[in-house]
C-alpha positions, 0 to 999 in steps of 0.5 A: 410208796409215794416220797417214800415217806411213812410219815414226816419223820419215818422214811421207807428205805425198802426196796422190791424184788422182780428177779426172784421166782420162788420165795423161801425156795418154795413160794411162787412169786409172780409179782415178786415181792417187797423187802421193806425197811424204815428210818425213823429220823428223831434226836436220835436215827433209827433203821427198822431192819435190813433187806435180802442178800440180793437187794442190799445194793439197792437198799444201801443207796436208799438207805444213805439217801434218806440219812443225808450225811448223818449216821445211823444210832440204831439197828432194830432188828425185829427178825432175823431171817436172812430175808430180812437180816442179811445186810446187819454186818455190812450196816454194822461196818459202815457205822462202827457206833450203832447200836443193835437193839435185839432181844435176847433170842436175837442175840443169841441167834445172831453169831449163827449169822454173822460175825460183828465186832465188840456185839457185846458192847453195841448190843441193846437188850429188850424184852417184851414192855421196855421201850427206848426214847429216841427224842419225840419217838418212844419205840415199845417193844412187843416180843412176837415168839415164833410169829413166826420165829422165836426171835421176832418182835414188834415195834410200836411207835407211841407218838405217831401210833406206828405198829412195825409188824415184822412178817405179820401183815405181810404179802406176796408181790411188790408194792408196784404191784396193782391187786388186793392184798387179801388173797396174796396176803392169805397164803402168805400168812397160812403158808408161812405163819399158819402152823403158829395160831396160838402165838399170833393170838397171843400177839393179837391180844397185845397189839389190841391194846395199842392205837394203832393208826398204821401197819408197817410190815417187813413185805407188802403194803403199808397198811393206813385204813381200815387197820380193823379189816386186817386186824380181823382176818389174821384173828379168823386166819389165827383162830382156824375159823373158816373165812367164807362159806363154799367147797374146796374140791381138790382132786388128784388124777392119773387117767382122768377118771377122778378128775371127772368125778370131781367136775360132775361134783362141781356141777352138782354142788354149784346147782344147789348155790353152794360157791365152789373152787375146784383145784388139780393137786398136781397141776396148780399152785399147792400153796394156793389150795392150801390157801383155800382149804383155810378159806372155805368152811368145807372140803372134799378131797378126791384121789385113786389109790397109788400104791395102795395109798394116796396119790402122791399129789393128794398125798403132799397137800393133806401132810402139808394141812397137817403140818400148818394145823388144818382144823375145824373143818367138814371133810368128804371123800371120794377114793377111786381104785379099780381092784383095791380102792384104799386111798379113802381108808389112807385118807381118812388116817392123816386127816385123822390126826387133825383137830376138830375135822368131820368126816362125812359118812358118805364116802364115795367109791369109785372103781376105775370110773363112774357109774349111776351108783356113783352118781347117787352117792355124789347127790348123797355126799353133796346132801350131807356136805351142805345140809 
């Protein structure tokens, strides 16, 4: 950030991260990402959380740099997730007066961690409504449970109308990194924070209260224009509405036979205008389809039988849509087998136990490849997908 100044008195203090591979042990990150960290300067010195184990050296320095010889009063901790907490104990026996400002869920989770001296004594207990006046700042507090940790809390900063957000709004890459924050922003959020609908609505609703006229999130850019447009997206993300019209077709092939079937369906559906993504479960980014499948308002899977099942690349994105709350959806499928074609029927059971997902009639059989019968049941698959 240009100056590393939020505003005159806030001070970003975070640093990026291009070493890292996989975030969370599972992300792929190819820009890498932003920790972010802030220091409100007032009557009183405030750090709005610490950054990962492998930035804390980076951070340190920033961090005395924007302080210039003064020493921290507070320690917001909005989230305690070692990302973004790992360096509370190193910050805590640097400056043996700061206070830890947590709500009761921090607290309780913070000996788990770490190992801090007279906690008791330095500890600031909030809950959702208290504030604390730190000069022209007043800091209100907005608890955030299981947003995407029980523990997490907003911060909103009346006077300058500054929202510190934790994880919510937040994107993969780091902030040198030049391209839109919606698509890295989308699977973040469905990934990370997708299977949380119902607690990100309720949070929604408290910060539509607030004035709000910049987003400070724990990753990714500092968000100062048109806050409206991210305020809808996570309300679409949140609600499990569909973002856009068009088609995932994810596929999963052993010999080629299904992925076949899958681009003369992406051919076909494209023909009528329908916008069309088109992803090989077990080559491609998974989070990413994952992503998709959230985007779009249609879906259609395709898979051999494995096993007399599903093939295991099918097999892991349909328990991972679960898992994250998939919903709202219509749904069609094609099953490929050349003796027992079951992955249909095994499909058709996770995505069952899904929320308000259609089915179309139409179920595509395939036995081991395509024939004129196929070809005729794909036109009436696509008829009832888009009618």
């Amino acid at each position: 950030m240009a100056n590393n100044k939020v505003t005159d008195s806030i001070i970003y203090v975070g640093v990026n991260d291009r070493k890292i591979d996989l975030f969370e042990g599972q992300y792929n990150v190819p820009n890498g990402i932003s920790y972010n960290s802030y220091l409100i300067k007032d009557e009183k010195t405030v750090v709005m959380d610490t950054v990962d184990k492998n930035a804390g050296g980076e951070w340190l320095k920033n961090l005395k740099e924007a302080l210039n010889g003064e020493k921290p009063d507070y320690l917001v901790v909005s989230h305690l997730e070692p990302d973004h907490s790992y360096n509370i104990e190193k910050l805590c026996e640097l400056f043996p007066e700061m206070k830890i400002v947590g709500n009761a869920k921090t607290f309780a989770f913070l000996p788990q961690f770490f190992n801090i001296e007279n906690l008791n004594e330095r500890q600031v207990l909030v809950k959702d409504g208290d504030s604390l006046n730190i000069g022209k700042h007043i800091l209100n507090f907005v608890m955030a449970p299981m947003v995407h940790w029980p523990e997490v809390m907003f911060t909103y900063e009346s006077t300058e109308k500054v929202l510190f957000s934790a994880d919510a709004f937040g994107k993969f890459g780091d902030l040198k990194t030049d391209e839109p924050w919606l698509e890295e922003a989308r699977r973040y959020y469905i990934n990370i924070v997708g299977k949380y609908g119902i607690q990100v609505q309720a949070v929604l609703k408290k910060a539509n209260t607030l004035d709000i006229k910049i987003i400070c999130p724990l990753h990714g850019p500092i968000l100062t224009e048109k806050l409206e447009y991210y305020l809808n997206k996570y309300d679409i993300w949140s609600s499990y509405k569909p973002e856009e019209k068009g088609t995932l077709i994810a596929y999963a092939s052993i010999y080629g036979n299904t992925e076949m079937v899958s681009k003369k369906l992406a051919s076909l559906l494209e023909q009528t205008g329908e916008k069309v993504v088109l992803k090989d479960l077990a080559r491609c980014d998974i989070h990413e389809a994952i992503s998709d499948a959230f985007k779009f308002d249609k879906l259609i899977l395709a898979s051999p039988t494995y096993n007399a099942g599903i093939f295991t690349p099918m097999e892991q994105f349909l328990n991972s849509l679960k898992e994250k709350n998939f919903q709202n959806r219509k749904v069609g499928i094609i099953e490929n087998g050349t003796w027992a074609p079951l992955s249909g029927k095994a499909m058709t059971q996770i995505l069952s136990q899904m929320k308000d997902i259609t089915i179309a009639d139409t179920q595509v059989t395939i036995k081991t490849r395509m024939n004129t019968e196929n070809e005729t049941q794909l036109e009436n698959l696509i008829n009832e997908m888009i009618k």
